[in-house]
C-alpha positions in Angstrom: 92.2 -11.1 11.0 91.7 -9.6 14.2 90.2 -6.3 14.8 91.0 -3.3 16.7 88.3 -3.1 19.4 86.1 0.1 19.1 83.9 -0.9 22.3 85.9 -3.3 25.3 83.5 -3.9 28.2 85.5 -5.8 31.1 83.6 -7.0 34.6 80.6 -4.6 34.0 78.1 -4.9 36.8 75.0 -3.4 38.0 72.0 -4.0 40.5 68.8 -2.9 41.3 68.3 -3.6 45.1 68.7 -7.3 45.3 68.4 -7.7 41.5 71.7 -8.1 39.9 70.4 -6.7 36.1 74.2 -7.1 34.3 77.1 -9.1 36.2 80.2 -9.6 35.5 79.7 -9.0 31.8 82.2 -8.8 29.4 82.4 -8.0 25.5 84.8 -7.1 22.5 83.3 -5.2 19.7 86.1 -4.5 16.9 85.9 -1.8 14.7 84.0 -2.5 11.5 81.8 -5.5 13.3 78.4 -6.1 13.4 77.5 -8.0 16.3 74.2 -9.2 17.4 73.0 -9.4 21.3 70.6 -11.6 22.1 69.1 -13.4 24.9 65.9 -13.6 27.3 63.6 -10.9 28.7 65.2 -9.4 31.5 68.5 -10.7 30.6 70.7 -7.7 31.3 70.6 -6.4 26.9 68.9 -2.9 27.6 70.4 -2.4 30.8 73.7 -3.2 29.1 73.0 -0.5 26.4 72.1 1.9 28.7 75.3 1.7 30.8 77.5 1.5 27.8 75.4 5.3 26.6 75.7 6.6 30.4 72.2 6.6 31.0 73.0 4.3 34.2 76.4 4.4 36.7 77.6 0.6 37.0 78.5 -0.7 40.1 81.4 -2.0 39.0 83.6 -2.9 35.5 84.7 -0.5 33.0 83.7 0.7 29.3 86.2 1.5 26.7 85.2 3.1 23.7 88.3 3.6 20.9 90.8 3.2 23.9 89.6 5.8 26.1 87.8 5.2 29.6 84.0 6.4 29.2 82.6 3.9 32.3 81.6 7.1 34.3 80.5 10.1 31.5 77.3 11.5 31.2 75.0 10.7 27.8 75.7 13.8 25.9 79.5 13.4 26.4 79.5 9.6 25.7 77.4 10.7 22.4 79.6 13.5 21.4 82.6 10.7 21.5 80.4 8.8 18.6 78.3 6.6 20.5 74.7 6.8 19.2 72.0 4.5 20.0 68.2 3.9 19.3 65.5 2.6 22.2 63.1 -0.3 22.0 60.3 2.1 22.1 60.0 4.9 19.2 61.0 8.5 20.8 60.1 10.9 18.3 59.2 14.0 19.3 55.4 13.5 17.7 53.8 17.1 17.4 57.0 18.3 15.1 57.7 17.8 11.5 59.8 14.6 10.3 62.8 17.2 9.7 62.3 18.9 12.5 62.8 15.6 14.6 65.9 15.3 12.4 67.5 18.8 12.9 67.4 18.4 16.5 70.4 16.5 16.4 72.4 19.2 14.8 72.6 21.6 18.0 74.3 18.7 19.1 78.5 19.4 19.7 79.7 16.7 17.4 77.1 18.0 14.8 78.1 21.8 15.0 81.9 20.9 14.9 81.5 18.8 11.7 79.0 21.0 9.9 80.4 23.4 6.8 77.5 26.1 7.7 74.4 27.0 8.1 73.0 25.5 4.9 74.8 21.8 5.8 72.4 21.4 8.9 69.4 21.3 6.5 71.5 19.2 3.9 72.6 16.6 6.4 68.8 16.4 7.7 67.8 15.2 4.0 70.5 12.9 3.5 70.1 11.1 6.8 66.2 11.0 5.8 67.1 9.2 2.4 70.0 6.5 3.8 67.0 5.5 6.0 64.9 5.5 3.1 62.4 7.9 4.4 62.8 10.1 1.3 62.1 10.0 -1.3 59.2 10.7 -1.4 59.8 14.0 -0.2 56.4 15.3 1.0 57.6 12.7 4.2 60.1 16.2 4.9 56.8 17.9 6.1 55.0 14.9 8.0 54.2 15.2 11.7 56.1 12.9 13.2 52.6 11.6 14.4 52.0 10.5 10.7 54.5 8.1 10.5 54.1 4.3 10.9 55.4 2.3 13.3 58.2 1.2 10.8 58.6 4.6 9.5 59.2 5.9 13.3 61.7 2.9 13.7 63.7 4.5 10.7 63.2 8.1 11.6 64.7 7.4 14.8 67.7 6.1 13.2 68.1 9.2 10.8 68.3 11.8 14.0 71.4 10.1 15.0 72.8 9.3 12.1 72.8 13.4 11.7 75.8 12.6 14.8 78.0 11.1 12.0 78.8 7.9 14.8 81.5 5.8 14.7 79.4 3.0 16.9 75.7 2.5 16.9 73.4 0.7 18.9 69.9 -0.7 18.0 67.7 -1.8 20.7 65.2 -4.0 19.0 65.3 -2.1 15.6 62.9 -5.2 14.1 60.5 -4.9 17.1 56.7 -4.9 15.4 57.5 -4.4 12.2 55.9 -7.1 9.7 57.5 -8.8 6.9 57.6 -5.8 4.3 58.9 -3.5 7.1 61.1 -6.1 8.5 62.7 -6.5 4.5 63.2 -2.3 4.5 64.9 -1.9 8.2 67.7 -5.3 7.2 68.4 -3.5 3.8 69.5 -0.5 5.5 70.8 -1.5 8.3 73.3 -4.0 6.1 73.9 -0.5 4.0 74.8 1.3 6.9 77.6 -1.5 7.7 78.5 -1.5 4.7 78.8 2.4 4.8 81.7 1.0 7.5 79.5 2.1 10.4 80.2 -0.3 13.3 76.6 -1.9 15.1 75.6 -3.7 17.9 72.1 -5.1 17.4 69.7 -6.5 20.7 66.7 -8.8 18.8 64.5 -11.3 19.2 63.9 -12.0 15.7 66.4 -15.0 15.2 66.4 -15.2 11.6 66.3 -12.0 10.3 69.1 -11.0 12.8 71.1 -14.0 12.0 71.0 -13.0 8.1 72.8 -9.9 9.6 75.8 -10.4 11.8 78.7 -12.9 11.5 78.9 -13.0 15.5 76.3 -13.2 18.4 76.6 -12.7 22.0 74.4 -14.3 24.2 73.2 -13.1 27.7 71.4 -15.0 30.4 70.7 -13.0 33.9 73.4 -10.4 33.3 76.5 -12.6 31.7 77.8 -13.6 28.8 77.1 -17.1 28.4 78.1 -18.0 25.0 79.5 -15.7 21.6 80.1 -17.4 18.2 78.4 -17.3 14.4 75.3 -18.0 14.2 75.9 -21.5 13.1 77.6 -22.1 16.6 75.3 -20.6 18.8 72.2 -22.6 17.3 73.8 -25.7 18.6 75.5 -24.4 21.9 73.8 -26.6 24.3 73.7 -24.0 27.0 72.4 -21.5 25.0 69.4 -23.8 24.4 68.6 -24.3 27.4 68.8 -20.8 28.8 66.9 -19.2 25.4 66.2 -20.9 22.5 64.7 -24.2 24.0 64.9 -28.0 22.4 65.1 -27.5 18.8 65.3 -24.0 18.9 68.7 -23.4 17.3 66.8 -24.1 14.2 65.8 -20.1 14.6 69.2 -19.4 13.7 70.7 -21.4 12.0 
């Protein structure tokens, strides 16, 4: 069965001076997917990401998000559409509380125009802190940002724009120095927030755990698409080992 797309990205291209960071890159994300993007350092992911959120201008291509051009709007628009995403570092704002941090993401437009009142800002804060497993318990409410592990900052992150209600959501490294315990916590909900019917687009290095994940990986390799497949596919794609994974790497993955 094939799926609407929510995110179509066609010829998508960007430099920096005589760096050519994303080129020519092309990807179909249909609704209800969860796709993971993998691929070198420096391959193009983040800068991908950060053209698809309007961060950066391409130079040239277009992005389509549920049909409608976005290639050219600023952040807050694109993220007011239903586009949220998380970054590879943590960006918690540290000297507020955990629901503070949260709450922000209520004065947001899409927020304000979905909320019932007053009292469903504080109530969408909480829940958002629990389907990221933050609460209970809930003396975490009242934690300075500052407080929270590394893996609990990954999560918190994840609760501020889930507050946005998005129909698409980006995750830029979510399993980035978590260890094994952490790593467990972050898969379970990311799978429950699939499951939810929340579409995602993962960037990773962790193989396996991403690979548990998605039924679908893209592949970049200075600024293209190189390959896209299952898992399974992309362990043995001969190209794909040579640009990323390495002799016997598909065994990562597969």
């Amino acid at each position: 069965m094939i799926m609407a797309p929510i995110l179509e990205v066609t010829g998508l291209s960007k430099r920096f001076g005589g760096l050519t960071a994303v080129d020519n890159f092309n990807l179909r994300v249909g609704k209800g997917e969860m796709v993971g993007l993998i691929g070198p350092n420096g391959a193009g992911k983040t800068t991908f990401f950060n053209l698809a959120t309007g961060l950066l201008k391409p130079d040239s291509g277009t992005v389509f998000f549920e049909g409608r051009n976005i290639t050219r709007l600023k952040p807050h628009k694109i993220a007011n559409m239903g586009i949220a995403r998380t970054f590879q570092n943590t960006q918690s704002f540290r000297r507020m509380l955990v629901i503070e941090n949260v709450g922000v993401a209520n004065f947001s437009e899409r927020a304000r125009s979905r909320a019932k009142g007053d009292g469903d800002h504080l109530s969408k804060a909480v829940e958002a802190l629990r389907r990221v497993k933050l609460v209970p318990p809930e003396e975490n409410i009242f934690k300075l940002a500052s407080q929270l592990s590394h893996g609990m900052s990954k999560r918190l992150d994840i609760a501020r724009v889930l507050v946005l209600e998005p129909d698409l959501l980006l995750l830029d490294e979510p399993f980035g120095g978590l260890g094994t315990i952490e790593m467990g916590v972050m898969s379970s909900l990311i799978q429950e927030l699939h499951d939810d019917g929340l579409t995602i687009v993962i960037i990773e290095h962790k193989m396996r755990a991403l690979a548990r994940l998605v039924k679908k990986l893209v592949v970049m390799h200075f600024g293209e698409n190189i390959a896209e497949g299952a898992p399974s596919e992309i362990a043995i794609n001969p190209r794909v080992c040579e640009a990323y994974l390495g002799k016997g790497g598909g065994g990562l993955i597969a």
